[in-house]
N, C-alpha and C positions, 0 to 999 in steps of 0.2 A: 673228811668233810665234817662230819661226826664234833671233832678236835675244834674245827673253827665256830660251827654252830654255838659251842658250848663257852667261846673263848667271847661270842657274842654276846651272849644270853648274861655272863658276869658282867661285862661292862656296860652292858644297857640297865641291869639292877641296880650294878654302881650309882650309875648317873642320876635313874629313878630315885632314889633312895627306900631300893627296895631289900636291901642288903648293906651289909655295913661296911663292903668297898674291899673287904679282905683278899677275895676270890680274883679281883679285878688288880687290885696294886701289886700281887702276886706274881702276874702275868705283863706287866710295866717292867720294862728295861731302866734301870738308874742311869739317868740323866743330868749331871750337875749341870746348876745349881739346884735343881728342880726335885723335890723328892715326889716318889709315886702318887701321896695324898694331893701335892698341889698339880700334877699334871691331871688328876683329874677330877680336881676342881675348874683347873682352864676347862678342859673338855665339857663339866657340866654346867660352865656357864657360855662358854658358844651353846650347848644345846637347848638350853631356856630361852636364851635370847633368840636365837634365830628362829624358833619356833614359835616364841610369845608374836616376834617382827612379823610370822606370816599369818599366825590369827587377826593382827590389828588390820595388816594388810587387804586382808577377807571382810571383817567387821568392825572399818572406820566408824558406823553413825551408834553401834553399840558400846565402843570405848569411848566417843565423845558423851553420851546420854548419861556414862560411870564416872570417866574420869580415866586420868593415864596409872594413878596407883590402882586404885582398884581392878579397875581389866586386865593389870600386868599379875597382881595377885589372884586374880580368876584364870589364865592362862597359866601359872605355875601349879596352878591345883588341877585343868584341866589337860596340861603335856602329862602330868603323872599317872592321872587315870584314861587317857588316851592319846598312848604314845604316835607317833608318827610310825606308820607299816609300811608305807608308799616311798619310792625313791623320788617322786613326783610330788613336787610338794601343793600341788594345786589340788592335793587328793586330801589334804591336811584338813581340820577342821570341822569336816562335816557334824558330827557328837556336838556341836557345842549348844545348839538349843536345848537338846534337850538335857543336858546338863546343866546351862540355867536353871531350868524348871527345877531341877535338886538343889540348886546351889543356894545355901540358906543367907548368905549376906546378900542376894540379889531380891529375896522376898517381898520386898516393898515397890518393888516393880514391876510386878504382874506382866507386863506387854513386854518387857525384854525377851525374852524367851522367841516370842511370834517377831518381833525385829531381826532377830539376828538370824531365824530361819527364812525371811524373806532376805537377809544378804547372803547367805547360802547359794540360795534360788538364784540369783541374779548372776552370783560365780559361777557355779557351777551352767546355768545358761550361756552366759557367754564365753564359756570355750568349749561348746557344742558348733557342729558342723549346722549348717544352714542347709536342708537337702531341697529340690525341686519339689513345688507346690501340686496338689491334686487339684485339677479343673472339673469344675461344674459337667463341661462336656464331657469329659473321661470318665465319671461317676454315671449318667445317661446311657455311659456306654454297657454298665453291668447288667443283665436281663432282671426286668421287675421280678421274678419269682424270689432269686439271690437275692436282693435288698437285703429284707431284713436280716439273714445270716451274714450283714456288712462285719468287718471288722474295720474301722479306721484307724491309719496309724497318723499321731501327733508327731510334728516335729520334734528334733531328740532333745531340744534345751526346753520345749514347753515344762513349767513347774508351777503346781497352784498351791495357794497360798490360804487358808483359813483364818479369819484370827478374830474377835470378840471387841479389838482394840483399832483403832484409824492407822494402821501401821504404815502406810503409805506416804498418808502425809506427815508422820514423825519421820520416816525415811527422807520424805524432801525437804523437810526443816531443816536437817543437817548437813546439805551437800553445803560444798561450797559456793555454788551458785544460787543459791537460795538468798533470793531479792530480797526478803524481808527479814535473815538473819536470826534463824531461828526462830522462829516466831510462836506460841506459847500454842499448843494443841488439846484440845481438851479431848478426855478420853469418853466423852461422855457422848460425842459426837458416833459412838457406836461401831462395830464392826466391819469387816470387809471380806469380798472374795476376789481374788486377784489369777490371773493366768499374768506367769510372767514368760516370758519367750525374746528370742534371741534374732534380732532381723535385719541387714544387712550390717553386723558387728556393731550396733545399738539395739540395750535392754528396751523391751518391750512393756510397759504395764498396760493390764486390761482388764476393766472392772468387770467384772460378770455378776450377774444374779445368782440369787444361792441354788435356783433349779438348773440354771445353767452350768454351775460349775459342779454340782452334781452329777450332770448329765457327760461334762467331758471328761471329767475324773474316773466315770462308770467305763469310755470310750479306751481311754487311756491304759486302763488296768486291765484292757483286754478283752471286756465286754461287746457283746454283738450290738448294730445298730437296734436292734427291737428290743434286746433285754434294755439296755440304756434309755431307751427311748420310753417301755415299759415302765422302768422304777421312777424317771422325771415327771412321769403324766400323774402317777400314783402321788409324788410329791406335790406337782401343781397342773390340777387339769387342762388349765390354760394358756398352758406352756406349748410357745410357738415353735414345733420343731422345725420345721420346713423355713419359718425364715434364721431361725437359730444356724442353721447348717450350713443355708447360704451364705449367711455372714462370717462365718469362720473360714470357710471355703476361700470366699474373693479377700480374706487376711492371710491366705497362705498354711493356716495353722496343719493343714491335713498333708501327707506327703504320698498315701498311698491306700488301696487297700485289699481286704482279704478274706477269702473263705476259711472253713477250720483246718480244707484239706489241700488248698490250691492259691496261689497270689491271682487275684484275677487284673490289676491296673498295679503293673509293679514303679517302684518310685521312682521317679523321672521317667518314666514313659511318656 
């Protein structure tokens, strides 16, 4: 096993060009007409391109905002410094924001960075399982003492979105459905908080306030209903938890929830 690991590790250096292929041409059987160097050149250009094919495939509105040379040349820099690990190629990808953020030809774009992690979000949403919703009733049913040691659990594709820049609407400027064809977004137009979620095999977008998305981010990472509830009052005293909660509630967004030491409304109950 040992033998094949190692027989791995040269051809993926190969390919990377993290090594100068010696180790890997080595280990090539002679093929005419094909010498060791160009059989794996074939190989290292299947592996660019299928790989560069499934970043565009993830980040259409990020290669349309660049351009097809440029994202193809940011994808060659970014398979090298994060290779594909997954056999799954839907597991591809995820590094690429914040790799923007380092990537020094993308600099004059500030907001690519927050675009490409909201198509992220939207992927990796949509191939999350949809579980059964928590009812309003089913929550009534946990004894008032328990409340506040709530844990809620989000549905699994829920992913929120920070960003400084209108990310949303440069997202919907780009679809192809988009009636007015691109149409010119000023970024001056200011920031956004997004909950993006996954609901009957249609992305979800949901504008939240910055206490609220605070408040489900706090929920999300595991925080109890009181400490959450705690940090968002501290945030904005005037933050409506009670209708906040409802409103999430009758959207489905909640699936279940839990003490530290006990499920007390297990999902789909």
């Amino acid at each position: 096993m040992r033998a094949l690991a190692d027989a791995q590790a040269d051809l993926l250096d190969a390919l990377l060009g993290r090594s100068d292929g010696a180790a890997a041409r080595a280990r090539l059987r002679p093929t005419a007409p094909l010498s060791a160097q160009q059989r794996l050149q074939i190989y290292r250009n299947n592996l660019f391109e299928s790989l560069s094919n499934a970043l565009a495939a993830v980040y259409p509105v990020v290669a349309s905002l660049v351009g097809s040379a440029f994202f193809r040349h940011a994808a060659r820099v970014y398979i090298k410094a994060h290779p594909s690990r997954s056999s799954d190629l839907h597991d591809f990808g995820g590094e690429l924001p914040e790799f923007l953020r380092a990537y020094g030809p993308a600099a004059g774009l500030p907001y690519l960075p927050d675009v490409a992690a909201l198509e992220w979000a939207c992927h990796r949403a949509y191939h999350e399982a949809e579980l059964a919703a928590l009812t309003l009733d089913r929550l009534a049913q946990v004894p008032a003492a328990d409340q506040p040691e709530l844990r809620l659990r989000l549905q699994p594709s829920a992913r929120f979105i920070a960003s400084h820049y209108p990310v949303l609407k440069i997202w919907q400027a780009h679809q192809p459905h988009s009636a007015d064809g691109e149409p010119t977004v000023s970024l001056d137009e200011g920031g956004v908080n997004l909950l993006v979620v996954q609901h009957r095999q249609e992305i979800e977008f949901r504008l939240l306030g910055s206490t609220e998305s605070r408040w489900l981010c706090a929920l999300a990472g595991g925080s109890s209903l009181a400490a959450a509830t705690d940090d968002a009052l501290a945030d904005d005293p005037a933050f409506d938890i009670a209708a906040t909660l409802a409103r999430h509630l009758g959207r489905g967004l909640f699936t279940g929830v839990s003490l530290a030491t006990a499920v007390i409304i297990p999902v789909g109950a």
